[in-house]
Chimera marker file (.cmm) of the C-alpha trace (Angstrom):
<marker_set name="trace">
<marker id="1" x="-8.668" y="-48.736" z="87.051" r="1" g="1" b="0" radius="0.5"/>
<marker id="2" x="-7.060" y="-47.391" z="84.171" r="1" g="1" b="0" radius="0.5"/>
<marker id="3" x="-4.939" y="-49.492" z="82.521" r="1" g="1" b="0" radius="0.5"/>
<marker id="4" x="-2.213" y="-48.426" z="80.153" r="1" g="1" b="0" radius="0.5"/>
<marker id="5" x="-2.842" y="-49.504" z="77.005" r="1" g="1" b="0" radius="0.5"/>
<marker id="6" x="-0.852" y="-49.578" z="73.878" r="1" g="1" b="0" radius="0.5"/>
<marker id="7" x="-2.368" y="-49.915" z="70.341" r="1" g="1" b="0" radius="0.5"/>
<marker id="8" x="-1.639" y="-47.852" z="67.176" r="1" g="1" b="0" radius="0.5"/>
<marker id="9" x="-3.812" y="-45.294" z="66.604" r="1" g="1" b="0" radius="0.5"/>
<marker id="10" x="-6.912" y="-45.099" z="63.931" r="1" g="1" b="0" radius="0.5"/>
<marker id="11" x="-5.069" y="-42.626" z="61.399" r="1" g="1" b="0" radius="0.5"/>
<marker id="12" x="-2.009" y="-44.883" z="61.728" r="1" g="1" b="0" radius="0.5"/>
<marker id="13" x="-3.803" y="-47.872" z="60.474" r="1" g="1" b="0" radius="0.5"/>
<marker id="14" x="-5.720" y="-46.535" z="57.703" r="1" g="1" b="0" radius="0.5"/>
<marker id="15" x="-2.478" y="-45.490" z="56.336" r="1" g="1" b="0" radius="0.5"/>
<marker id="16" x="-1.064" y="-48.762" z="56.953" r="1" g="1" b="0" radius="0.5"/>
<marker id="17" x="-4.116" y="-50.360" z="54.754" r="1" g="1" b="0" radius="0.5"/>
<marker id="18" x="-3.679" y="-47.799" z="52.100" r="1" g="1" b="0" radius="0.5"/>
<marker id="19" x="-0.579" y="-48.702" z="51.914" r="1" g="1" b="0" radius="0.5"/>
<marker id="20" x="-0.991" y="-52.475" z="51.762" r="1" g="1" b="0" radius="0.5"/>
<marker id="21" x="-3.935" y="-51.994" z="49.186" r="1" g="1" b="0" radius="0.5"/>
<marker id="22" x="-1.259" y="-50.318" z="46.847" r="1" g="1" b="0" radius="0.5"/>
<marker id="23" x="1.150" y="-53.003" z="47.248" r="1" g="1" b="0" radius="0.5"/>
<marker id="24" x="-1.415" y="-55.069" z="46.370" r="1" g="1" b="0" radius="0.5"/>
<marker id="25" x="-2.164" y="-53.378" z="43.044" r="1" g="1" b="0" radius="0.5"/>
<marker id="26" x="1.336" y="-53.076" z="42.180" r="1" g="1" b="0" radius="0.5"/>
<marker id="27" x="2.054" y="-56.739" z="42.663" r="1" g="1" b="0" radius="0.5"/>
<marker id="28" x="-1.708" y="-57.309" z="40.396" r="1" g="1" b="0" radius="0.5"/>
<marker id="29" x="-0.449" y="-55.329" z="38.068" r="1" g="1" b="0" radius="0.5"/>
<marker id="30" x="2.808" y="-56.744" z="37.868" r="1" g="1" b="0" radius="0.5"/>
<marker id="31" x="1.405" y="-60.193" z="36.867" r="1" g="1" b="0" radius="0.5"/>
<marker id="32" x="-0.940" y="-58.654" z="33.981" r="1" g="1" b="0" radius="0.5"/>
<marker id="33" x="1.213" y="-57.216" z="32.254" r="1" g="1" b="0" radius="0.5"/>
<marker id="34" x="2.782" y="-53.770" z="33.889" r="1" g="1" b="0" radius="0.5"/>
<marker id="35" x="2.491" y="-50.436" z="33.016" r="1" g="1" b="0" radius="0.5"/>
<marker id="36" x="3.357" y="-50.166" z="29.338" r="1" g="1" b="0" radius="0.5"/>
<marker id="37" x="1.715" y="-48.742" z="26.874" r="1" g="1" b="0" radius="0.5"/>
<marker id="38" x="0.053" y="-51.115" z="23.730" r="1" g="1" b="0" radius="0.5"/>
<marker id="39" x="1.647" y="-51.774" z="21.089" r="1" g="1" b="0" radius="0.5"/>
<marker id="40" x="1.092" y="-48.949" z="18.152" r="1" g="1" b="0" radius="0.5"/>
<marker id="41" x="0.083" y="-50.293" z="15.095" r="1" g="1" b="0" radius="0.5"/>
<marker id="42" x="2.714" y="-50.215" z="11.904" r="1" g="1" b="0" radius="0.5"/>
<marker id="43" x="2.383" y="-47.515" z="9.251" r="1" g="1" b="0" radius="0.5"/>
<marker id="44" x="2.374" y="-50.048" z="6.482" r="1" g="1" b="0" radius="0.5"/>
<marker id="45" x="0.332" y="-50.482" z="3.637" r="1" g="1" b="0" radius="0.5"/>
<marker id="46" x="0.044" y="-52.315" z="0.697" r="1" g="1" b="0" radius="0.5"/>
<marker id="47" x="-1.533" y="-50.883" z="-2.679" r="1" g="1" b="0" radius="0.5"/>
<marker id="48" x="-2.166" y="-51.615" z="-6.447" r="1" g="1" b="0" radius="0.5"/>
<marker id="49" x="-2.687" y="-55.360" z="-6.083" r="1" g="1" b="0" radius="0.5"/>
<marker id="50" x="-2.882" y="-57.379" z="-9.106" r="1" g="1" b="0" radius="0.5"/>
<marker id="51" x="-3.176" y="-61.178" z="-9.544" r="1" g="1" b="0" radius="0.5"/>
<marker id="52" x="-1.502" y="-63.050" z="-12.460" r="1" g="1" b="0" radius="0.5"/>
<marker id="53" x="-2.060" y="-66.148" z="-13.084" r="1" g="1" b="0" radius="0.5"/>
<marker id="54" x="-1.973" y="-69.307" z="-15.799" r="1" g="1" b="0" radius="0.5"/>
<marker id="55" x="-4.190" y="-71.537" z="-14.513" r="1" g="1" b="0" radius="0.5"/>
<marker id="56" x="-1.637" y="-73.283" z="-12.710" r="1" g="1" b="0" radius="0.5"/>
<marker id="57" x="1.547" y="-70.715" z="-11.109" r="1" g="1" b="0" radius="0.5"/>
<marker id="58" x="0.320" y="-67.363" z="-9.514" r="1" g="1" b="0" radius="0.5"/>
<marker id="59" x="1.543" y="-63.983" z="-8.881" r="1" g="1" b="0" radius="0.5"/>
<marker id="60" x="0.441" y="-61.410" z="-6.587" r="1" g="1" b="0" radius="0.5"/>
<marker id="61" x="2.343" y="-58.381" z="-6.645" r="1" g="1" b="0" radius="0.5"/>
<marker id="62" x="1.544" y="-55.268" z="-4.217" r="1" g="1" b="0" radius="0.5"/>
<marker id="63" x="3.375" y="-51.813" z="-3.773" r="1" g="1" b="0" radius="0.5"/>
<marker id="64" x="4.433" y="-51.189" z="-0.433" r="1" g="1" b="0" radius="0.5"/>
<marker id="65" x="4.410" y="-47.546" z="1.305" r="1" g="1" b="0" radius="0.5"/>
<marker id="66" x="4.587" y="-46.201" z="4.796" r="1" g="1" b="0" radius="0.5"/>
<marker id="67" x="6.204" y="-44.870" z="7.013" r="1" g="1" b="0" radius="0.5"/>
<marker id="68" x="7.474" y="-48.243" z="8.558" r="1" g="1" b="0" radius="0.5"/>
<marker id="69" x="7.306" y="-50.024" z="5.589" r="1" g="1" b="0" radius="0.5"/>
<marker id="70" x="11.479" y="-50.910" z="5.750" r="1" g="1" b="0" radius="0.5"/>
<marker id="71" x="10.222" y="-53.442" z="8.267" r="1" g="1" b="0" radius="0.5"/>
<marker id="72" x="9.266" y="-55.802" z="5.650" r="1" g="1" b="0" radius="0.5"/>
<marker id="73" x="13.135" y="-55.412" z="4.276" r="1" g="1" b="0" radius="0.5"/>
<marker id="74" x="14.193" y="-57.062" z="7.570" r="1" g="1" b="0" radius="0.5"/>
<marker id="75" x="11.467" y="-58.943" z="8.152" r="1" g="1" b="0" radius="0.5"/>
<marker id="76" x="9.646" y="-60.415" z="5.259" r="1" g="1" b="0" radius="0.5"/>
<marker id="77" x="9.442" y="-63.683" z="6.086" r="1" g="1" b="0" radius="0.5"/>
<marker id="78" x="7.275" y="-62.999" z="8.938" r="1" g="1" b="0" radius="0.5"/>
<marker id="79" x="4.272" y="-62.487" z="6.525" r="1" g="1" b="0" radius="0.5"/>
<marker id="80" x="1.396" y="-64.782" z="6.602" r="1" g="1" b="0" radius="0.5"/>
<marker id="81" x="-0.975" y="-65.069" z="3.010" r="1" g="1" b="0" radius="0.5"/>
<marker id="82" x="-4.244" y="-66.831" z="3.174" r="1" g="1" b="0" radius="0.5"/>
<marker id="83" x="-5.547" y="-67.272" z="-0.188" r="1" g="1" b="0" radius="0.5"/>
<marker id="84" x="-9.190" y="-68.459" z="-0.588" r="1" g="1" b="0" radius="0.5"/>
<marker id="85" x="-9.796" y="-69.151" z="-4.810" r="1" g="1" b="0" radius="0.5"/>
<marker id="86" x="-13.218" y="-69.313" z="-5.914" r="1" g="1" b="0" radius="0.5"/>
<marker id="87" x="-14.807" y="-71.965" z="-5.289" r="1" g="1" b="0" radius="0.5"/>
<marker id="88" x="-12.668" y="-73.160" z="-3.077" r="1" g="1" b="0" radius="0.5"/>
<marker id="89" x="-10.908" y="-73.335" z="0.431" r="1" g="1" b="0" radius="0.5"/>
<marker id="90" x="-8.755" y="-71.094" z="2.062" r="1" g="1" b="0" radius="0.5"/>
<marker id="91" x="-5.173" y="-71.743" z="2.260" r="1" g="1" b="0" radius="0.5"/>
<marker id="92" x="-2.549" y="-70.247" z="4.478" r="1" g="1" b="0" radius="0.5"/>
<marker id="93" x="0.657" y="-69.938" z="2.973" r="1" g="1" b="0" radius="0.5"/>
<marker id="94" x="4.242" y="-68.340" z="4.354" r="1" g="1" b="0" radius="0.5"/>
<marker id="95" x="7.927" y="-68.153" z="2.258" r="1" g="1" b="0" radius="0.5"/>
<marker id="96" x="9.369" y="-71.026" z="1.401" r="1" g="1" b="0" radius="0.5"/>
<marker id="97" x="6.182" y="-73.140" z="2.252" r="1" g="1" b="0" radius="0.5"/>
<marker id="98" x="5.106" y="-76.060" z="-0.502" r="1" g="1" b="0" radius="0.5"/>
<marker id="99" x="6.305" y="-73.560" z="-3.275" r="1" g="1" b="0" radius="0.5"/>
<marker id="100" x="6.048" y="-70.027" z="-1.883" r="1" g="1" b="0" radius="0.5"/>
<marker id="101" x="8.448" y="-67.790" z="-2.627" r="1" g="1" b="0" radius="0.5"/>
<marker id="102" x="7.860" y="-63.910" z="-1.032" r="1" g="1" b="0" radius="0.5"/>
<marker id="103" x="10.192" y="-61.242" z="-2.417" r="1" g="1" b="0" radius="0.5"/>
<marker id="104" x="10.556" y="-57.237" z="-1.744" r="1" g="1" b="0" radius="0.5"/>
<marker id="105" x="12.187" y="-55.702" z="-4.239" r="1" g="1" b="0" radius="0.5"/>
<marker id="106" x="12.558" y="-51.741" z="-3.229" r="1" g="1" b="0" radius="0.5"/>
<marker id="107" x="9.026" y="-51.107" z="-2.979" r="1" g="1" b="0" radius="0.5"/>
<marker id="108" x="7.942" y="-53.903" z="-4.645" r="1" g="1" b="0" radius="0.5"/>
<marker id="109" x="6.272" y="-56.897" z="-2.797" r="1" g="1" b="0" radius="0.5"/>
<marker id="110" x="5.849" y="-60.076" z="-4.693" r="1" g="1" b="0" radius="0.5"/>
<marker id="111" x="4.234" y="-63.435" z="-3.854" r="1" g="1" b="0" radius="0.5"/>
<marker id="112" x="4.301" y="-66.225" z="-6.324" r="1" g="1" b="0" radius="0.5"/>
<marker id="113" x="3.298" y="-70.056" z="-5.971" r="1" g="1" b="0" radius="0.5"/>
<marker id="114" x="1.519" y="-72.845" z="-8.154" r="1" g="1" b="0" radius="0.5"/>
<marker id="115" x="-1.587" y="-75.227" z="-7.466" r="1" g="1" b="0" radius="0.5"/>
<marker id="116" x="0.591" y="-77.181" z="-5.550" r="1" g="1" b="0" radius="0.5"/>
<marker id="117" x="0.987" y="-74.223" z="-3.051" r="1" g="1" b="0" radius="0.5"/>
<marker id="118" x="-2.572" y="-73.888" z="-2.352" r="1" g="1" b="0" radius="0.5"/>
<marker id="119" x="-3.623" y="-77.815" z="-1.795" r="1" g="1" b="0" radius="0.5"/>
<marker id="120" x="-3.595" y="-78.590" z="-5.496" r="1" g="1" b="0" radius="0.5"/>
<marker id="121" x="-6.702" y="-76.094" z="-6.279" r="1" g="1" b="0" radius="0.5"/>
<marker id="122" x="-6.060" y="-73.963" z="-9.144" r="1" g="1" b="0" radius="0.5"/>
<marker id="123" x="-6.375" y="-69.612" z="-9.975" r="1" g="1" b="0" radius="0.5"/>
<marker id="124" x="-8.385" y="-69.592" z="-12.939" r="1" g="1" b="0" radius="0.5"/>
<marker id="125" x="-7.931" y="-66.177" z="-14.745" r="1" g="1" b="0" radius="0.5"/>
<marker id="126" x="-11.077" y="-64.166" z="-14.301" r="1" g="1" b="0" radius="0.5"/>
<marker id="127" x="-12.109" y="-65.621" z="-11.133" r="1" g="1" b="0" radius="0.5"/>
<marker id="128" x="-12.346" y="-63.750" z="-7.874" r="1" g="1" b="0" radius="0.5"/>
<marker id="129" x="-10.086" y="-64.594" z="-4.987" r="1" g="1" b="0" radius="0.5"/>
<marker id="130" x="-9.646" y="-63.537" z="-1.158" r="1" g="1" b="0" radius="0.5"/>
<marker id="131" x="-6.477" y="-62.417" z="0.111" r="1" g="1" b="0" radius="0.5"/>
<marker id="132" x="-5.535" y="-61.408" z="3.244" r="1" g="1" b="0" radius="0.5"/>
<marker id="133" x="-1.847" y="-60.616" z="4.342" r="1" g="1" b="0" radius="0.5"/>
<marker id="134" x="-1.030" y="-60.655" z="7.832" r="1" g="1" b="0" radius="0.5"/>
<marker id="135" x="2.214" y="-59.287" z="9.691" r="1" g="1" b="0" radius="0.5"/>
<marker id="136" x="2.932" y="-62.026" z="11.973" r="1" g="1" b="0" radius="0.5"/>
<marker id="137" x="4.686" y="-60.355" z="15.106" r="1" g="1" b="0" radius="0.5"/>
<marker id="138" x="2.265" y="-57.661" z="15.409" r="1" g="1" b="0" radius="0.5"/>
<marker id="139" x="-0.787" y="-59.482" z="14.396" r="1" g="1" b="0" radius="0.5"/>
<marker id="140" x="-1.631" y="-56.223" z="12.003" r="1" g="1" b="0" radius="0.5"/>
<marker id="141" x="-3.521" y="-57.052" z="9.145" r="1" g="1" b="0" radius="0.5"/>
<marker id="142" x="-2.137" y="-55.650" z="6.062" r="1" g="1" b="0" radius="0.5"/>
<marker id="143" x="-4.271" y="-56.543" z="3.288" r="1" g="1" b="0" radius="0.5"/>
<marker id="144" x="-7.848" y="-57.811" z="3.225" r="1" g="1" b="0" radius="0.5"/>
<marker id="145" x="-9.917" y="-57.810" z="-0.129" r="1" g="1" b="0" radius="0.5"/>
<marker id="146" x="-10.617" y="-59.840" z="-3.434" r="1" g="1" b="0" radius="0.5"/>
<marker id="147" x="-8.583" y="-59.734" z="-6.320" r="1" g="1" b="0" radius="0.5"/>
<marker id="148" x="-9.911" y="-60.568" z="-9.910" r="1" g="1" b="0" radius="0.5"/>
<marker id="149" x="-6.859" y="-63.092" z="-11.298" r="1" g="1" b="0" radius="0.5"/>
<marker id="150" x="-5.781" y="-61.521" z="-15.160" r="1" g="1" b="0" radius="0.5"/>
<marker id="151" x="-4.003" y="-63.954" z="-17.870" r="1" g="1" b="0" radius="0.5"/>
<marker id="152" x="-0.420" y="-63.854" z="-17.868" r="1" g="1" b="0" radius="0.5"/>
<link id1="1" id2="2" r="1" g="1" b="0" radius="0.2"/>
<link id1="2" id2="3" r="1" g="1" b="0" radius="0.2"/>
<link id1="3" id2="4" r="1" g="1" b="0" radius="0.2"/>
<link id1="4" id2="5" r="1" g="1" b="0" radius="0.2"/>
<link id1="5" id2="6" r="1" g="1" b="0" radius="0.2"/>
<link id1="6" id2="7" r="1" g="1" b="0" radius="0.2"/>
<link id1="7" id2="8" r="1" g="1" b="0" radius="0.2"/>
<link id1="8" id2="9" r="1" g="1" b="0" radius="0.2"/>
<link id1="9" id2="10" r="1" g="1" b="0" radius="0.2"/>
<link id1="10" id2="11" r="1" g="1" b="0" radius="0.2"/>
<link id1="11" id2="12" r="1" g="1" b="0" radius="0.2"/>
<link id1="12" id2="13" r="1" g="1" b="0" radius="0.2"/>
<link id1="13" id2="14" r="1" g="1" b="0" radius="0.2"/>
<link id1="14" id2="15" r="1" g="1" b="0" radius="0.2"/>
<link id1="15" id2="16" r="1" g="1" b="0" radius="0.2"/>
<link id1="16" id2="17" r="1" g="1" b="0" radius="0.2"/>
<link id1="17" id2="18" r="1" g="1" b="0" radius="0.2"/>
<link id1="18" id2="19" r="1" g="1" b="0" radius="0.2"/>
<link id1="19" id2="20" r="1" g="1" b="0" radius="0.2"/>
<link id1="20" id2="21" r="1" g="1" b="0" radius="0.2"/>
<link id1="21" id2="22" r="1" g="1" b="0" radius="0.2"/>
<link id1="22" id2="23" r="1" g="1" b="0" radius="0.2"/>
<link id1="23" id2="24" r="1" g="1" b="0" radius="0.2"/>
<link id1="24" id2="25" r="1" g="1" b="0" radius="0.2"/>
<link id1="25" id2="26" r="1" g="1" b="0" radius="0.2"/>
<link id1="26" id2="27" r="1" g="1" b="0" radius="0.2"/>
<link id1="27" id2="28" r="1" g="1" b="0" radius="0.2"/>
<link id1="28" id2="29" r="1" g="1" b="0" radius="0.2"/>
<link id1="29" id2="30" r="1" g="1" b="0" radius="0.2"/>
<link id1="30" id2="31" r="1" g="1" b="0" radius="0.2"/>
<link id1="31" id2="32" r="1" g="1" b="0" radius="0.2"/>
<link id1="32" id2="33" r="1" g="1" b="0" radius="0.2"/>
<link id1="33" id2="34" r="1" g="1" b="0" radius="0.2"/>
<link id1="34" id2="35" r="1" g="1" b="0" radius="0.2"/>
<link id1="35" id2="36" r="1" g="1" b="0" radius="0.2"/>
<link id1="36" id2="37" r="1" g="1" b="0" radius="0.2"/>
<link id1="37" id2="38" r="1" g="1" b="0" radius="0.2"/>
<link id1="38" id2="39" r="1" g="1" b="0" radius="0.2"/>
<link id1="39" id2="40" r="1" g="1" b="0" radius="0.2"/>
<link id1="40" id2="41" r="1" g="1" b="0" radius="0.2"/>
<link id1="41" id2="42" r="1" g="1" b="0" radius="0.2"/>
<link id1="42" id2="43" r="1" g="1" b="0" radius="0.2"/>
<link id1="43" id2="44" r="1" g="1" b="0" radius="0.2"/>
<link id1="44" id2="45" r="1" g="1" b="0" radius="0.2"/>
<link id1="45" id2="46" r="1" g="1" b="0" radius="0.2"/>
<link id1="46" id2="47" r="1" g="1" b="0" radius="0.2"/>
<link id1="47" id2="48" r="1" g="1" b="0" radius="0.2"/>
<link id1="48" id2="49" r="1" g="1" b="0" radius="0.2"/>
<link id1="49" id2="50" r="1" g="1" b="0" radius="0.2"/>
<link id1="50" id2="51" r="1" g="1" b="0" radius="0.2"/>
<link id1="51" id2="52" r="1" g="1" b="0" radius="0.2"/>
<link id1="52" id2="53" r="1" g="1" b="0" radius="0.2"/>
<link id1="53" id2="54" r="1" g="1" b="0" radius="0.2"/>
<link id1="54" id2="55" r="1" g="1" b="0" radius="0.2"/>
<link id1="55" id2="56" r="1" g="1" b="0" radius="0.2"/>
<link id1="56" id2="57" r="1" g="1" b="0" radius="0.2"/>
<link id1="57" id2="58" r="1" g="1" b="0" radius="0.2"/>
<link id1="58" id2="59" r="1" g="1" b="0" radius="0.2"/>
<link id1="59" id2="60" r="1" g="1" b="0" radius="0.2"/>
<link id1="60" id2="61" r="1" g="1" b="0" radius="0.2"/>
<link id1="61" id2="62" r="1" g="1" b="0" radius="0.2"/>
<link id1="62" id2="63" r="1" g="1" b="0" radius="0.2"/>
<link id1="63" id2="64" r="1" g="1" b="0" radius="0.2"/>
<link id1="64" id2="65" r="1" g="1" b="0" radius="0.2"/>
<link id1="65" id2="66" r="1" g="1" b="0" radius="0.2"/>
<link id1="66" id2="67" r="1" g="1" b="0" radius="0.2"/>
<link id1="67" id2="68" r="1" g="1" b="0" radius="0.2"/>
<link id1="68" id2="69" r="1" g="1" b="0" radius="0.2"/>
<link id1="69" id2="70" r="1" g="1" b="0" radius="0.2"/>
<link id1="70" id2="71" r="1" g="1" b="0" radius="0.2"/>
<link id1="71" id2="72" r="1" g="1" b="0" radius="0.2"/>
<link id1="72" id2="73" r="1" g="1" b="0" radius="0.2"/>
<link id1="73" id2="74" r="1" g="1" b="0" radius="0.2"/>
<link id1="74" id2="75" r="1" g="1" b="0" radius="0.2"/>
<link id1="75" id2="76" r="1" g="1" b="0" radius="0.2"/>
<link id1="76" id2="77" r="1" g="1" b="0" radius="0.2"/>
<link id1="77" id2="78" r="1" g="1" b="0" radius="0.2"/>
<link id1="78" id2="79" r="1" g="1" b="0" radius="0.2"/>
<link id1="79" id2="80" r="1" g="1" b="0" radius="0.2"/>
<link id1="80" id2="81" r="1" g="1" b="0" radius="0.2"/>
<link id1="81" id2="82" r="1" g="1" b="0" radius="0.2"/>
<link id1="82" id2="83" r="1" g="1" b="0" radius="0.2"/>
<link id1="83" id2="84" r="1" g="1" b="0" radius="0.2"/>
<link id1="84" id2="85" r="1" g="1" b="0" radius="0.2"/>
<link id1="85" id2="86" r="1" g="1" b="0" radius="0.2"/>
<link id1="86" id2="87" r="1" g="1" b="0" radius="0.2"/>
<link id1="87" id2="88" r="1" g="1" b="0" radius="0.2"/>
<link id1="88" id2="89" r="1" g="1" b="0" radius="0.2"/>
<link id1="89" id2="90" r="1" g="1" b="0" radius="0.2"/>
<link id1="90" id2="91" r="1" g="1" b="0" radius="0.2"/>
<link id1="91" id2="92" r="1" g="1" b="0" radius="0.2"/>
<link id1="92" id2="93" r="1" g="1" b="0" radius="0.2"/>
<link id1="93" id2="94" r="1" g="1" b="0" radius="0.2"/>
<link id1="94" id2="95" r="1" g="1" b="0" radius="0.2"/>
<link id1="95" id2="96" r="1" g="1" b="0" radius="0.2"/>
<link id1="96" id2="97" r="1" g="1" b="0" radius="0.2"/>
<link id1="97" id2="98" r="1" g="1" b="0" radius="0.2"/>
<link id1="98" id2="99" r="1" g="1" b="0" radius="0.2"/>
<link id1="99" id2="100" r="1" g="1" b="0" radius="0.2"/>
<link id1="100" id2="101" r="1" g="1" b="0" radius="0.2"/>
<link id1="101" id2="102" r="1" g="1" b="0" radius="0.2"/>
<link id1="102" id2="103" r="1" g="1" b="0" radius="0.2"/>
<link id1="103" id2="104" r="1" g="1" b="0" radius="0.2"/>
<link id1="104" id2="105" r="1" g="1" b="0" radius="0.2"/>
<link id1="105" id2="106" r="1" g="1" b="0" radius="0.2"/>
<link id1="106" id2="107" r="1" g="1" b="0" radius="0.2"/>
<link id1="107" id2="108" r="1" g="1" b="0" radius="0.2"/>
<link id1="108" id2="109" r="1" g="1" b="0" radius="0.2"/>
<link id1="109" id2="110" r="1" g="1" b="0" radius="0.2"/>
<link id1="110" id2="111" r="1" g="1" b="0" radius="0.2"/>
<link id1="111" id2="112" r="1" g="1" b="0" radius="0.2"/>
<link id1="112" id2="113" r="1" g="1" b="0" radius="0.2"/>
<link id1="113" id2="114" r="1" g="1" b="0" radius="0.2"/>
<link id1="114" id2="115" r="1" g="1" b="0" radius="0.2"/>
<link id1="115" id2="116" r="1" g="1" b="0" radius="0.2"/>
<link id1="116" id2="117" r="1" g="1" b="0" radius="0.2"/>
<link id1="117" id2="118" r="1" g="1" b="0" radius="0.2"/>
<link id1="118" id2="119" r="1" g="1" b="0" radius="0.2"/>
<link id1="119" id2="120" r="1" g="1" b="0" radius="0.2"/>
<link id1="120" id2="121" r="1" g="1" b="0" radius="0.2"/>
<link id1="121" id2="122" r="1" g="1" b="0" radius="0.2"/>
<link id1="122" id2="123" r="1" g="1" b="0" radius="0.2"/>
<link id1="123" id2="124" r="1" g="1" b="0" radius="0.2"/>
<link id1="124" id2="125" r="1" g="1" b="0" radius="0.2"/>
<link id1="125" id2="126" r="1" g="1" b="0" radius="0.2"/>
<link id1="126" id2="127" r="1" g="1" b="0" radius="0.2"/>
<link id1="127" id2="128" r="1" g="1" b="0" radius="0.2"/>
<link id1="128" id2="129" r="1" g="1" b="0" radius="0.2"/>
<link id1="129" id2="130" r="1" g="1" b="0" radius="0.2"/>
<link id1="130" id2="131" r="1" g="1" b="0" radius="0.2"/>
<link id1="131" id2="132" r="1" g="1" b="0" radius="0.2"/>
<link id1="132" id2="133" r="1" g="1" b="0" radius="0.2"/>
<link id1="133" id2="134" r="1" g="1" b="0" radius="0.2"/>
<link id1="134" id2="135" r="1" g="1" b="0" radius="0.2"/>
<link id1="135" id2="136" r="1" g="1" b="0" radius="0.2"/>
<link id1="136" id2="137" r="1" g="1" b="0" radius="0.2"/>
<link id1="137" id2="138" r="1" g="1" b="0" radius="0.2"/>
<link id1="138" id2="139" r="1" g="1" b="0" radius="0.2"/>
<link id1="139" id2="140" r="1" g="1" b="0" radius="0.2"/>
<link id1="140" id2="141" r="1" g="1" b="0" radius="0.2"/>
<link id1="141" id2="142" r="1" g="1" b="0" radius="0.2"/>
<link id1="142" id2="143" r="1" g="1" b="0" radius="0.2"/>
<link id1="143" id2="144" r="1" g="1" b="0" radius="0.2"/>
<link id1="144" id2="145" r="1" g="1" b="0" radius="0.2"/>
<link id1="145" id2="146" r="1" g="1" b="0" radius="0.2"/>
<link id1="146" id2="147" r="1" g="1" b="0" radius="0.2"/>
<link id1="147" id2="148" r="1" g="1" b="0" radius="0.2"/>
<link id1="148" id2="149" r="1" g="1" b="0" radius="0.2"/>
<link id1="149" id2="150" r="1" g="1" b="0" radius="0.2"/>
<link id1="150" id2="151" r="1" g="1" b="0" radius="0.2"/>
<link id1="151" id2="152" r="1" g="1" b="0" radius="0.2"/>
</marker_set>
């Protein structure tokens, strides 16, 4: 009565699930994203901001430093400005939108525009005004405080 019977054995087949399990995982992980690492962060920053303005055309000038700060050389038309004047609503601008001009000069950073530029609302010297700067490709905030516009 004994019959011969062939069938892989028990330590054969829980390698052969182990196996499929990681195959599994590595085809899982494929579609989310893979193995690499994030994304670090840019050493950029930007200091000594001042807002000029005449009631009507603006200025914001920054000095940049870091260690990656050349990126904005190559790159500075990848910045994104939303202003938000008092009294008033915010306002995303970028270069060469209704007015906005965005220049780095050595380590100079320079934003300029007019009422027209931010939806026809005016920077009134002495009045307080949000700014945030954002680096586009990386999503990296640069900037993110209130500025008290000065006469030019």
């Amino acid at each position: 009565m004994l019959r011969c019977r062939k069938a892989v054995s028990p330590v054969i087949g829980v390698i052969l699930m182990v196996a499929a399990t990681i195959v599994i995982a590595a085809i899982v992980m494929g579609f989310l994203g893979g193995f690499n690492p994030p994304k670090k962060p840019l050493d950029i920053q930007l200091a000594n901001g001042e807002l000029l303005t005449d009631g009507n055309n603006w200025t914001l000038t920054f000095t940049v430093a870091g260690a990656d700060a050349g990126v904005l050389h190559e790159h500075g038309d990848d910045l994104t400005i939303t202003i938000l004047p008092e009294n008033g609503h915010p306002v995303t601008v970028r270069h060469q939108n209704n007015g906005c001009d965005i220049t780095l000069q050595g380590t100079i950073l320079t934003i300029s525009g007019n009422s027209t530029t931010l939806d026809h609302q005016n920077i009134n010297p002495n009045s307080q005004v949000k700014i945030t700067i954002k680096y586009k490709p990386t999503g990296q905030i640069l900037f993110d405080g209130i500025l008290i516009a000065h006469a030019e």
